[in-house]
TORRO-65174 format. One record per residue: residue number from 1; residue in one letter; chain; x, y, z of N, C-alpha, C in turn. Coordinates in Angstrom, 2 decimals, decimal comma. Layout:
BEGIN
+-----+--------+--------+---------+---------+---------+---------+---------+---------+---------+---------+---------+
! num ! residu ! chaine !     n.u !     n.v !     n.w !    ca.u !    ca.v !    ca.w !     c.u !     c.v !     c.w !
+-----+--------+--------+---------+---------+---------+---------+---------+---------+---------+---------+---------+
! NUM !      A !      A !       X !       Y !       Z !       X !       Y !       Z !       X !       Y !       Z !
...
+-----+--------+--------+---------+---------+---------+---------+---------+---------+---------+---------+---------+
This chain:
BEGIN
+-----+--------+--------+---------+---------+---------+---------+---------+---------+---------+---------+---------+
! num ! residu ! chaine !     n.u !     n.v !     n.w !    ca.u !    ca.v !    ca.w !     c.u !     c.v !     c.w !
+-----+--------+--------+---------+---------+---------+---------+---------+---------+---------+---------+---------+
!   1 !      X !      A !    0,84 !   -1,17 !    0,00 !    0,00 !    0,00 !    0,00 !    0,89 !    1,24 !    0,00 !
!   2 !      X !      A !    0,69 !    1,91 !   -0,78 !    1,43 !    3,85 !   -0,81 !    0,84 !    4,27 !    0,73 !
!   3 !      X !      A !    2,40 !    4,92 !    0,94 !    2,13 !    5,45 !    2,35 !    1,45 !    7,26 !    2,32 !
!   4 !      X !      A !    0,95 !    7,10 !    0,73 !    0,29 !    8,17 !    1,01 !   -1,49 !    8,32 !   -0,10 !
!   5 !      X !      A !   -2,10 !    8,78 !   -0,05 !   -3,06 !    9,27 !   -0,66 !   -3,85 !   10,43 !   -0,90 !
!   6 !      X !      A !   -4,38 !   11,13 !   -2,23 !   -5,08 !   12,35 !   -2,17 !   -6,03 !   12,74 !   -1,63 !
!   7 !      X !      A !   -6,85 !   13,66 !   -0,97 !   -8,34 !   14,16 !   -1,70 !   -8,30 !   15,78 !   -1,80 !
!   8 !      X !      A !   -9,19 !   16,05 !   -2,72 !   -9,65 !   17,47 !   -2,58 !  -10,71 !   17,80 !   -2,06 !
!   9 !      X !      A !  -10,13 !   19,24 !   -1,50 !  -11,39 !   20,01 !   -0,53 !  -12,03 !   21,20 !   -1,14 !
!  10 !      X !      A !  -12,38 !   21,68 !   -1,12 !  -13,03 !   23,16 !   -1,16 !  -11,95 !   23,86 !   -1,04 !
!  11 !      X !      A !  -10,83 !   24,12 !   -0,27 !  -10,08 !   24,90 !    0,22 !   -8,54 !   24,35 !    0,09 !
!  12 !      X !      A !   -8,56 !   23,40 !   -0,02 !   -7,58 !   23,00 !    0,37 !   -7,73 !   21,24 !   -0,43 !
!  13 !      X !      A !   -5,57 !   20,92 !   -0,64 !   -5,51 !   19,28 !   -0,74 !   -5,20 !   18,62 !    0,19 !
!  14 !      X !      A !   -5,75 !   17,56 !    0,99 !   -5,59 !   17,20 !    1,87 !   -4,74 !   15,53 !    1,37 !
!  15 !      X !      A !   -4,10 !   14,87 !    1,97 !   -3,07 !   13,79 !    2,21 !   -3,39 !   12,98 !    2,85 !
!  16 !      X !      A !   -3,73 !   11,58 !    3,03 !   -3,42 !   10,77 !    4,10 !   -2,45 !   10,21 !    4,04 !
!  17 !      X !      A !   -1,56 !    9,87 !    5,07 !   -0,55 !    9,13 !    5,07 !   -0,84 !    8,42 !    6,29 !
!  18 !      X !      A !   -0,15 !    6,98 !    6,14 !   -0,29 !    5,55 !    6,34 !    1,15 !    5,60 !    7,47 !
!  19 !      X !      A !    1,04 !    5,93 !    8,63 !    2,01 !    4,82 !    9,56 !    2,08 !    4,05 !    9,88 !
!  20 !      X !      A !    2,81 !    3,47 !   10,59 !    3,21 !    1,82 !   10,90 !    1,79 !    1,62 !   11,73 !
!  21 !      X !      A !    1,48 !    0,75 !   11,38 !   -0,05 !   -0,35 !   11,73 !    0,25 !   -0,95 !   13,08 !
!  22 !      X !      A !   -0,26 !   -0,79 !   13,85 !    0,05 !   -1,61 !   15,10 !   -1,35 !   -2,47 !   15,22 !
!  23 !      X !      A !   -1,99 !   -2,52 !   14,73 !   -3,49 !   -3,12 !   14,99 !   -3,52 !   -4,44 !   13,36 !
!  24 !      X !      A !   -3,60 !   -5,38 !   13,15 !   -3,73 !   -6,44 !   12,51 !   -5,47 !   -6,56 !   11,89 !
!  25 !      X !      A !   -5,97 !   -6,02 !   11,13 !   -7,33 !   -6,33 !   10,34 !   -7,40 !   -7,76 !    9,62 !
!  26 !      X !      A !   -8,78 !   -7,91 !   10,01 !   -9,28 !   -9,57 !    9,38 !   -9,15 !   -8,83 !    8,05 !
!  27 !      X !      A !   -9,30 !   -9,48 !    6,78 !   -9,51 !   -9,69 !    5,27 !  -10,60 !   -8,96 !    5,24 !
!  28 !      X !      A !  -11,94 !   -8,90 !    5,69 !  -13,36 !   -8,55 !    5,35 !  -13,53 !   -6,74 !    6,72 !
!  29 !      X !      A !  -12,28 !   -6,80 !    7,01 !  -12,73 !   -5,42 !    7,71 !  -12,91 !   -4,25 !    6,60 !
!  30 !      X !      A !  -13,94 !   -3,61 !    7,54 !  -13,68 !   -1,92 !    6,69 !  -13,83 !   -1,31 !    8,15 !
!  31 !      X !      A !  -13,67 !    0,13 !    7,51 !  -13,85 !    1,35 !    8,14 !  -12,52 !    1,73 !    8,12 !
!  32 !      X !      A !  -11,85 !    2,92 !    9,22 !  -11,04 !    4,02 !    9,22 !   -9,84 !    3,39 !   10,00 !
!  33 !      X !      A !   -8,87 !    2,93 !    9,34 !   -7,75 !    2,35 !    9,89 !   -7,19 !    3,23 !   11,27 !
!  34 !      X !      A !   -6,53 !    2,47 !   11,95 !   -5,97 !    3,15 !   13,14 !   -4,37 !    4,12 !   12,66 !
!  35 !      X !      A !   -4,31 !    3,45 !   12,00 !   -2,62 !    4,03 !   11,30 !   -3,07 !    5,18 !   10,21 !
!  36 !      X !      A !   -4,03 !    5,60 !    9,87 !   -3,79 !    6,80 !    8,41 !   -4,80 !    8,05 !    9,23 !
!  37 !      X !      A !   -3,95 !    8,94 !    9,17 !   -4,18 !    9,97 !    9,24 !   -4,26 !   11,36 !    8,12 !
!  38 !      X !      A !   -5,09 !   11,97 !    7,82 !   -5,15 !   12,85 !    6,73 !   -4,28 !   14,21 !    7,54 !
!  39 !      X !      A !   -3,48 !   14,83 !    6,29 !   -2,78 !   16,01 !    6,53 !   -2,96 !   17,12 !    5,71 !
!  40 !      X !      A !   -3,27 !   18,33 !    5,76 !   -3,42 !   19,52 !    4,74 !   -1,98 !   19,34 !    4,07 !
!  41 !      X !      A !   -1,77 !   20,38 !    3,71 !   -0,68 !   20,69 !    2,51 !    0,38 !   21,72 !    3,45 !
!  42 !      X !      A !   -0,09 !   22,56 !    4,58 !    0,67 !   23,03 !    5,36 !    1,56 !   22,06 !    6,18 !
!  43 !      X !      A !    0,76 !   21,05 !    6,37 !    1,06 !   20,61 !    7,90 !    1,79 !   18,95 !    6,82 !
!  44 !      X !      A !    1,75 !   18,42 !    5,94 !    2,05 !   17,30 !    5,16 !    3,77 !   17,53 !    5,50 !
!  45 !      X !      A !    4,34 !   18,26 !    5,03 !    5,84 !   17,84 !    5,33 !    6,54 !   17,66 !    6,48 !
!  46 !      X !      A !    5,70 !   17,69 !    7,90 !    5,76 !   17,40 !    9,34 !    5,80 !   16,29 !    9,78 !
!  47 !      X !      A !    4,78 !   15,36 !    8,54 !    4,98 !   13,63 !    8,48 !    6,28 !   13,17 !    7,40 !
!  48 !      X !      A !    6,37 !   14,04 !    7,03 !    7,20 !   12,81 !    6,49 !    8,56 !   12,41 !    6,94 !
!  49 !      X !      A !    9,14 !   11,30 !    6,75 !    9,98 !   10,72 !    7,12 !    9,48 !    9,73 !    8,69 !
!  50 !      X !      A !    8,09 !   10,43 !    9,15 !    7,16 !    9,41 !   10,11 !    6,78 !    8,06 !    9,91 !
!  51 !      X !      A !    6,81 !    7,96 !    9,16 !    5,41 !    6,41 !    8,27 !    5,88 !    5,25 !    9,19 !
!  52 !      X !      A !    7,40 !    5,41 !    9,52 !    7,73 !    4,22 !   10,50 !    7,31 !    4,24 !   11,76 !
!  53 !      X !      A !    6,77 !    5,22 !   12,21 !    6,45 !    5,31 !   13,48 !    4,88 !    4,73 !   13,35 !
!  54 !      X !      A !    3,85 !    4,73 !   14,80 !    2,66 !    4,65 !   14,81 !    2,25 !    5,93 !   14,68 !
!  55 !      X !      A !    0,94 !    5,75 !   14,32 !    0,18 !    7,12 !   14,53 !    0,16 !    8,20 !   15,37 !
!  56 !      X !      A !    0,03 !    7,44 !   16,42 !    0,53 !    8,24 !   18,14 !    2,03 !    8,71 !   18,16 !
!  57 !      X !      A !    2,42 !    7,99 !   18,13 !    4,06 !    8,48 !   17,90 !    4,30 !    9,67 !   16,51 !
!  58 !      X !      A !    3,73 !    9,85 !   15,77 !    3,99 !   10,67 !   14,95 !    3,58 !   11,63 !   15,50 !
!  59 !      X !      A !    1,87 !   11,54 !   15,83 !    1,30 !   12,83 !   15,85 !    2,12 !   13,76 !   17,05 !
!  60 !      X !      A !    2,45 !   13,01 !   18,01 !    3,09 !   13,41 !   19,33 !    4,36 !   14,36 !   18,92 !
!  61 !      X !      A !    5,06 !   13,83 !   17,76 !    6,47 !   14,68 !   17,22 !    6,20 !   15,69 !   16,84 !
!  62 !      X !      A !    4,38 !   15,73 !   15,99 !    4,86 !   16,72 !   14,93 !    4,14 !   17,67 !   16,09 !
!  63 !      X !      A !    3,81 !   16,77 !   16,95 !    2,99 !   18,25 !   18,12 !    3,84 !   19,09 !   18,59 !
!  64 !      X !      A !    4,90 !   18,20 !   18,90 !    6,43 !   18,80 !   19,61 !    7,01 !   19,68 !   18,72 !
!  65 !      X !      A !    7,03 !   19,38 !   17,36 !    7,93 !   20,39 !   16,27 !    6,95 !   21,36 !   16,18 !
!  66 !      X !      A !    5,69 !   21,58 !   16,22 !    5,09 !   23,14 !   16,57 !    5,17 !   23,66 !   17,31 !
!  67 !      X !      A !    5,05 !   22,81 !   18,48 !    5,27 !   23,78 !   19,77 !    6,37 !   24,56 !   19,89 !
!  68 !      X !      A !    7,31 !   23,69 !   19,61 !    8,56 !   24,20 !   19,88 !    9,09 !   25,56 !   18,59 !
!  69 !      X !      A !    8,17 !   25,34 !   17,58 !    8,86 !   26,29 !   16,63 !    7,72 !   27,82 !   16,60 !
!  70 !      X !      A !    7,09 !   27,69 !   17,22 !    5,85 !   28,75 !   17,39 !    6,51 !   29,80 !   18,42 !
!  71 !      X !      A !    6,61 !   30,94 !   17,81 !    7,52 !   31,77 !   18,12 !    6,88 !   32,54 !   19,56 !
+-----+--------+--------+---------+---------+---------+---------+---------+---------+---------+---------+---------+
């Protein structure tokens, strides 16, 4: 699977990108994976180089790299 995908908004392109899966799906699951998270176009280059991490673990970094860079 591409660790990433499109959509368009009204306003904006939004991204999902795919981190490391910690949760195992049967064959016949659906719904909203635990690992993909959608990103605007501002905030998209904050993941990358993440995909190895979990979801939690990413989001937690890129929380830290705003905080810390917000003047």
């Amino acid at each position: 699977m591409s660790a990433t995908g499109k959509r368009n908004t009204s306003s904006d392109t939004c991204t999902v990108v795919y981190f490391r899966s910690t949760v195992g799906y049967p064959d016949d699951w659906t719904g909203h994976p635990e690992n993909a998270e959608w990103f605007c176009t501002q905030h998209l280059p904050l993941a990358e180089g993440l995909t190895d991490l979990s979801a939690l673990e990413a989001i937690d970094q890129i929380r830290t790299q705003l905080t810390h860079s917000t003047p």
